[in-house]
C-alpha positions as CSV (number, residue, x, y, z in Angstrom):
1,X,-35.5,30.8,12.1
2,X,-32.1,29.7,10.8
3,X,-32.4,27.3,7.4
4,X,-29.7,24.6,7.2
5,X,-29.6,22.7,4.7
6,X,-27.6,19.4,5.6
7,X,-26.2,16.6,2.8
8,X,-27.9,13.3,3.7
9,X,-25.7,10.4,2.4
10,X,-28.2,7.4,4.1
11,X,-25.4,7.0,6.5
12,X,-26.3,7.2,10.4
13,X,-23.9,10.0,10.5
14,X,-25.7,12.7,8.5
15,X,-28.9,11.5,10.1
16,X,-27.9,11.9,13.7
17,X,-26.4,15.6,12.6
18,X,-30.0,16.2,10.8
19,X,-31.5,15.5,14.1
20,X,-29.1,17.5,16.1
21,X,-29.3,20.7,14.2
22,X,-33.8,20.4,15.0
23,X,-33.2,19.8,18.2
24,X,-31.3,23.2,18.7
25,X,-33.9,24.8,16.7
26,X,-32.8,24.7,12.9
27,X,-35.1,24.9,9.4
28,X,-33.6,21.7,9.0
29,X,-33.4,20.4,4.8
30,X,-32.5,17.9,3.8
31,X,-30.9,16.9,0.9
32,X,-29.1,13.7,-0.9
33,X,-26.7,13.9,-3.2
34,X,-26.7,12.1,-6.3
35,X,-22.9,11.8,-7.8
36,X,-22.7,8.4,-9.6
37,X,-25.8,7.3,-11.6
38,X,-24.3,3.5,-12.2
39,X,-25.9,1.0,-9.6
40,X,-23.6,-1.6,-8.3
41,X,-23.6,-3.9,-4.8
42,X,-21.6,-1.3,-2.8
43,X,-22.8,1.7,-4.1
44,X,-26.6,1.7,-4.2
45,X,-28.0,5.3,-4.4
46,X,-31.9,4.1,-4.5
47,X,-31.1,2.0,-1.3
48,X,-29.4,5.0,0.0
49,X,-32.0,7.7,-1.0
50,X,-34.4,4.9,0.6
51,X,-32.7,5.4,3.9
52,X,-32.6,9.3,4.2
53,X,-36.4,9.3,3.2
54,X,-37.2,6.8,6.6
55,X,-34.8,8.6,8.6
56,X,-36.1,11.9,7.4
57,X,-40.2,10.9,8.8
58,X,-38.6,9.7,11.4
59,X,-36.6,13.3,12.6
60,X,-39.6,15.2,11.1
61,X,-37.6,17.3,8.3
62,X,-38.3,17.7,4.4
63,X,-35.9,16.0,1.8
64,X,-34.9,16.6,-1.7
65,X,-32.7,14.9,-4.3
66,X,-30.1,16.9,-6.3
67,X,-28.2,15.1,-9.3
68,X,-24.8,16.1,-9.5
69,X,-23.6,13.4,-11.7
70,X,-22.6,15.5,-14.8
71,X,-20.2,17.7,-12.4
72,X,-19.0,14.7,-10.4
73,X,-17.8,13.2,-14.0
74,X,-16.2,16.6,-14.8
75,X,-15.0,17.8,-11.8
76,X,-13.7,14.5,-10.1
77,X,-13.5,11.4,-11.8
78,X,-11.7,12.8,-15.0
79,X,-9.6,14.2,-13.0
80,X,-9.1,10.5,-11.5
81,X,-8.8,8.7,-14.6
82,X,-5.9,11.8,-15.4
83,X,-4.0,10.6,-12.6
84,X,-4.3,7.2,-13.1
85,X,-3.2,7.6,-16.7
86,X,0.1,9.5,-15.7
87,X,0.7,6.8,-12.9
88,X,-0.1,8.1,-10.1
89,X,-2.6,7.0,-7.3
90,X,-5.6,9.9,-6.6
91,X,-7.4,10.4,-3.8
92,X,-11.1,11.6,-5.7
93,X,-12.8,12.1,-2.0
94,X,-10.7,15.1,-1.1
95,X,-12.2,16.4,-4.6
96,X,-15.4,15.2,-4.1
97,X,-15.3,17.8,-0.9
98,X,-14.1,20.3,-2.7
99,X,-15.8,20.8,-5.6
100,X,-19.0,18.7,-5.1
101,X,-20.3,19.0,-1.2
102,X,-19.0,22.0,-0.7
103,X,-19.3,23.4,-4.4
104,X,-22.7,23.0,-6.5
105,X,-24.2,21.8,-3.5
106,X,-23.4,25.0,-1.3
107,X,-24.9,27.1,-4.3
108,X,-27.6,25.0,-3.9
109,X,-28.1,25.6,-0.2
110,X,-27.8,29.7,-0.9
111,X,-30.0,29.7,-3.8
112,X,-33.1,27.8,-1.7
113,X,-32.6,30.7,1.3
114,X,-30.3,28.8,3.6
115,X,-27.4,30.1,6.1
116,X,-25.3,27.0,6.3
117,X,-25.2,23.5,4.9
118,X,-24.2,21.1,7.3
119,X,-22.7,17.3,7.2
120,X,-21.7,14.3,8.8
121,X,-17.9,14.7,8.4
122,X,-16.1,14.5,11.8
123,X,-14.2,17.8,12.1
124,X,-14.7,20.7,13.6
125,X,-14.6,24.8,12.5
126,X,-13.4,27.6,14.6
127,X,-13.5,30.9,13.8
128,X,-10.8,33.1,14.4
129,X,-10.1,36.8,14.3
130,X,-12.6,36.8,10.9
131,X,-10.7,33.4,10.1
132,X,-12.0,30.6,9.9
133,X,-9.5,27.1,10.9
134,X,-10.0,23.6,10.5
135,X,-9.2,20.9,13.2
136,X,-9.6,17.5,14.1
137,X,-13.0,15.9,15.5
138,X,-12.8,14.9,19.2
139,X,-13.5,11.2,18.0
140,X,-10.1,10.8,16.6
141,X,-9.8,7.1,15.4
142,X,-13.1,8.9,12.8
143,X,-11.4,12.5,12.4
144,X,-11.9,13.3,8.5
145,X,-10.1,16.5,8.4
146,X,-8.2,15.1,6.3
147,X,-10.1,14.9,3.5
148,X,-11.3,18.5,3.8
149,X,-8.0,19.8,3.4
150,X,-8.6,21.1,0.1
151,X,-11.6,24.1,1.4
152,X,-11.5,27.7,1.2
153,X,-12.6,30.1,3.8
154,X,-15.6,30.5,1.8
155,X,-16.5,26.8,2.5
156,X,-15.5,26.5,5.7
157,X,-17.5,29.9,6.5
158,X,-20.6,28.3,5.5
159,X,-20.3,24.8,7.2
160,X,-21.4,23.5,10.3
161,X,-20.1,20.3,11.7
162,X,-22.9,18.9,13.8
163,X,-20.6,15.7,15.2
164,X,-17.1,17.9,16.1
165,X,-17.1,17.0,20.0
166,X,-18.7,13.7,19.8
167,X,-17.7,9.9,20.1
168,X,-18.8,7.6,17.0
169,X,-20.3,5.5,19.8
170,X,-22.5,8.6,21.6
171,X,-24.2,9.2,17.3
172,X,-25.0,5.2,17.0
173,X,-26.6,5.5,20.5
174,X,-28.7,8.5,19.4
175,X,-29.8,6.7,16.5
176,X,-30.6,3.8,18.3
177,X,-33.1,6.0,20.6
178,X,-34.8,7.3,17.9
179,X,-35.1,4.4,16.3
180,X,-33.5,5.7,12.9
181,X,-33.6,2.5,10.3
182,X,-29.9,3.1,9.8
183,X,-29.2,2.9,13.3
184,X,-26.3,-0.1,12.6
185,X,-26.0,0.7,9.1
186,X,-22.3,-0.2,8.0
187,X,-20.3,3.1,7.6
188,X,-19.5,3.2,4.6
189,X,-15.5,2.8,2.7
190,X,-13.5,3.2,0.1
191,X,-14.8,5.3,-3.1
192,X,-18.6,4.8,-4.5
193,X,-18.3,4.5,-7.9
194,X,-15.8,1.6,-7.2
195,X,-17.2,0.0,-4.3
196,X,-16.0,-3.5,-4.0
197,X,-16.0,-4.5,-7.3
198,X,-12.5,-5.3,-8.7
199,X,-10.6,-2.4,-8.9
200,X,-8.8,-3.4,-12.6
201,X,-11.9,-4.7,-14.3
202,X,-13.6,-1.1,-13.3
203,X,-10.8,0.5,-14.7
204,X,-10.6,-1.4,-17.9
205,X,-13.9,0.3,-18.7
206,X,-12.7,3.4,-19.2
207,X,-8.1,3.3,-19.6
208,X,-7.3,0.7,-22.1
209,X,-4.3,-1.7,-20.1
210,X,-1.0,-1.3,-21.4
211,X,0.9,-4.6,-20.4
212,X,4.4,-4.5,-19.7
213,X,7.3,-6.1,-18.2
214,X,8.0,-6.5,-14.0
215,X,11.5,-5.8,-12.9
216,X,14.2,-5.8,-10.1
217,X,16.3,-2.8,-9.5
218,X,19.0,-4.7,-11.7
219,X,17.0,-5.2,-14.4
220,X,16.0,-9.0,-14.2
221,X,12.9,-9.4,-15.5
222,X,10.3,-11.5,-13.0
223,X,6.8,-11.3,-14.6
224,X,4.3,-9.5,-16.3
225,X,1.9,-6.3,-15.6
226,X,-1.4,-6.0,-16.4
227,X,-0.7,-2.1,-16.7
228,X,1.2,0.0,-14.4
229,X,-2.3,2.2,-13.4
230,X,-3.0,-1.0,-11.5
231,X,-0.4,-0.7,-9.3
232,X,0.4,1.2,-6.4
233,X,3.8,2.0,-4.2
234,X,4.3,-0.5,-1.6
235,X,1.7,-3.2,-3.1
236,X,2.2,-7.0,-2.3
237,X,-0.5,-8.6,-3.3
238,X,-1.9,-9.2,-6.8
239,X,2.0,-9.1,-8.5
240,X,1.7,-13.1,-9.3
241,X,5.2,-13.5,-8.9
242,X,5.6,-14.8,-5.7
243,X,6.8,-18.7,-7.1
244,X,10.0,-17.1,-9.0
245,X,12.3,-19.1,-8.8
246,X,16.0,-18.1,-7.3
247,X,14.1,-15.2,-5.1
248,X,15.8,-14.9,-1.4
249,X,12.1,-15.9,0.2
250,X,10.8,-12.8,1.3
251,X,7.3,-10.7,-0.6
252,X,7.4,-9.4,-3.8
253,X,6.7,-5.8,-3.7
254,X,6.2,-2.3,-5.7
255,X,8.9,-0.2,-5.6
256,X,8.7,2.4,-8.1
257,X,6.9,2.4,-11.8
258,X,9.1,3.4,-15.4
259,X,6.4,5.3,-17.1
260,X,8.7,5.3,-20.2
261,X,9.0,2.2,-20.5
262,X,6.0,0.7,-18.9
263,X,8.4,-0.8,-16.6
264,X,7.2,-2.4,-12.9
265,X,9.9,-2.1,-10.4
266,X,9.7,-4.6,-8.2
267,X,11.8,-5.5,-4.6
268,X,11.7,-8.9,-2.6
269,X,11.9,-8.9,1.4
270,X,14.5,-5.1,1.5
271,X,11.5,-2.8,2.5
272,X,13.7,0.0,3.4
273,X,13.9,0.6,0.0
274,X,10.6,1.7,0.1
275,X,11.4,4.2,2.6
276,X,11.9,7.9,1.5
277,X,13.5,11.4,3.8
278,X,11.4,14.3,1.9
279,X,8.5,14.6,-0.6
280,X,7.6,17.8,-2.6
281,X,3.9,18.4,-3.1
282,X,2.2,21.0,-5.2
283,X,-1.6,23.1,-5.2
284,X,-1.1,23.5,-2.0
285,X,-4.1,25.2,-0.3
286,X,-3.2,26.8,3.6
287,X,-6.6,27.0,5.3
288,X,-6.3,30.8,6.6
289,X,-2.9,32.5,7.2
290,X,0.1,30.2,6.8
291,X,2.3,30.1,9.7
292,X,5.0,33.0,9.5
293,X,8.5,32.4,8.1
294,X,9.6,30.1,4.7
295,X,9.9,27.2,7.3
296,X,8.7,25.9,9.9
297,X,8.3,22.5,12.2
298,X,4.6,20.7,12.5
299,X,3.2,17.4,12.1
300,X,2.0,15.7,8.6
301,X,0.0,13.0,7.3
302,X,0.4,11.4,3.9
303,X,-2.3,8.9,3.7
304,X,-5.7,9.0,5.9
305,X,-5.1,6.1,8.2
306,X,-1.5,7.3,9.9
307,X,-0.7,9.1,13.0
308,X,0.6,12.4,13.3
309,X,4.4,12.4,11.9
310,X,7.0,15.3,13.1
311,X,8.3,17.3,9.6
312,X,10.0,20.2,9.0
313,X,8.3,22.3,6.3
314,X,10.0,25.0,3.7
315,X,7.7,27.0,2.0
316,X,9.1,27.3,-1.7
317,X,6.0,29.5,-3.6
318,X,2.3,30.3,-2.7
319,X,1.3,26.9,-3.8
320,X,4.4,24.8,-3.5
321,X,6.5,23.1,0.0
322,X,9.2,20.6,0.3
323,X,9.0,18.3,3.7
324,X,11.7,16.8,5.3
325,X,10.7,13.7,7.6
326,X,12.3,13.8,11.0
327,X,12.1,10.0,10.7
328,X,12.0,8.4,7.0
329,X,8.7,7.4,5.6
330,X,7.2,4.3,3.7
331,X,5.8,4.3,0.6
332,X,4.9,7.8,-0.3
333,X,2.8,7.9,-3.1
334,X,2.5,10.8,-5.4
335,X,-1.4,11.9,-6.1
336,X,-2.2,11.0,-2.4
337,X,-2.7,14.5,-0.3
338,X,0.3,15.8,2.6
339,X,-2.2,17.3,5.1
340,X,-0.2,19.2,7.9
341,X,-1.5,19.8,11.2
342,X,-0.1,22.1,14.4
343,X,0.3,21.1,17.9
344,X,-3.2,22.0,18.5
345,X,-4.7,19.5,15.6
346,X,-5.3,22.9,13.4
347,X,-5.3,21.5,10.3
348,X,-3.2,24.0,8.1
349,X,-4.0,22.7,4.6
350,X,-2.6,20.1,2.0
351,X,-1.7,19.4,-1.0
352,X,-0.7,16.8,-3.7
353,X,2.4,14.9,-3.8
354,X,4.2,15.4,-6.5
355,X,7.5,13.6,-6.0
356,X,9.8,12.3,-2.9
357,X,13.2,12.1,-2.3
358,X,15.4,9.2,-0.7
């Protein structure tokens, strides 16, 4: 019999995908992840662990805990405080896929005599001629292909994705029937070791805040920054300038940061200004062969919540692209992830953003 060893994050998603995989038969193991040791309100791994050990009596499969806290910090959130303290704006889950769920944990999985780990991402693996591609999940308003952009063939080799060709709505019902305790658990957002707690204050506790000036393009100064880690392309709220007087009326927002001289740049009510034609990105990783040629046409995401956008791509090194917008694009953020996709949703890799270009 097959063993499978699947991630159990408390969520109703791994739990359904649990049950799934001993329905068709699996050595189902499970196994929950612990990444981030502080306990807060939003990111409660005791309550969390409580919730895979019901759900697992409930399915009928065994359970263990694995701490990888000590490679989370290493691997992932130094990397996030790097990014922050060059000013740019990570994205730590695409890591967290990378070199936590699908790195110690996957070693894990082989050294305890399983086949295959499994989770509760929505996406979905094909293999190919001895390739194996990526594409979206059939439930797309949940498709998280995104942030597996980052995985080898290795990875992806040894993944299964239990909820590929099925609606949010269809796993909630399962759960319901069984009778799982997290059956209408709240799915959860945003990153764990932040949670809801106030983004600065968080942040305080590990960068020291350099204050600085706030800015127009022309160089009238309008305020005061906390620090421009704090800040984000495109922000509106939380600037605390919106009273200035002799401003034309429209919002206050972020429209690029002087890291040499801790300088906010800020714009009121011109959001084209925000708008960009190109962006270059960097450690890019092509999930099996890269389409032919040094350029090509395709479709691109640069932030998880967007719809497809048409691009043209030019290939510039193994690692390295430039893309051209066919129409212009707010707000592109370097440290976020350009994922690009073909017509058929085959996710064809990402990488980071590095810098755009008017």
């Amino acid at each position: 019999m097959e063993t499978v060893v699947v991630g159990m994050s408390g969520g109703v998603d791994s739990a359904v995908s649990a049950y799934l995989l001993k329905k068709e038969g699996k050595n189902v193991v499970a196994v929950f992840m612990i990444n981030w040791e502080e306990e807060s309100e939003t990111c409660t791994s005791e309550a969390d662990y409580e919730d895979v050990k019901r759900v697992c009596n409930t399915i009928g499969i065994p359970f263990y805990s694995v701490n990888y806290a000590k490679e989370y910090y290493e691997r992932v959130f130094e990397y996030f405080l790097k990014e922050y303290r060059e000013g740019r704006t990570p994205n730590p889950d695409v890591l967290c896929n990378r070199e936590i769920k699908f790195g110690p944990f996957l070693e894990f999985a082989k050294k305890i005599g399983a086949s295959k780990i499994a989770t509760g991402h929505y996406a979905k693996v094909v293999e190919n001629n001895g390739e194996f591609w990526l594409y979206k999940a059939k439930d797309k308003s949940k498709d998280q292909s995104y942030f597996l952009n980052q995985l080898s063939q290795e990875q992806l080799s040894s993944v299964i994705f239990p909820l590929a060709d099925m609606e949010k709505v269809e796993v909630r019902k399962i759960a319901k029937e069984l009778n799982l305790s997290n059956a209408e658990k709240k799915d959860s957002t945003g990153v764990c070791f932040i949670g809801e707690r106030n983004f600065r204050q968080f942040l305080k506790n590990f960068l020291p805040a350099k204050p600085g000036q706030i800015k127009t393009p022309s160089g009238e100064v309008v305020g005061n920054h906390e620090g421009l880690m704090y800040y984000t392309l495109g922000q509106r709220r939380g600037l605390n300038i919106g009273g200035k007087a002799g401003g034309n009326g429209g919002r206050w927002f972020v429209l690029d940061k002087d890291l040499e001289n801790n300088v906010l740049i800020v714009s009121q009510g011109e959001d084209d200004l925000l708008f960009s034609n190109g962006l270059y990105a960097k450690e890019f990783n092509w999930i099996g062969t890269r389409p032919s040629g040094d350029r090509f046409s395709c479709f691109a995401k640069f932030r998880y919540r967007q719809g497809d956008q048409e691009v043209d791509v030019t290939v510039l090194d193994d690692n390295k692209i430039k893309v051209d917008f066919k129409k212009p694009q707010r707000a592109i953020t370097p440290g976020q992830f350009v994922v690009l996709y073909d017509q058929t949703e085959r996710c064809l890799g990402g990488g980071v953003i590095e810098s755009y270009y008017k």
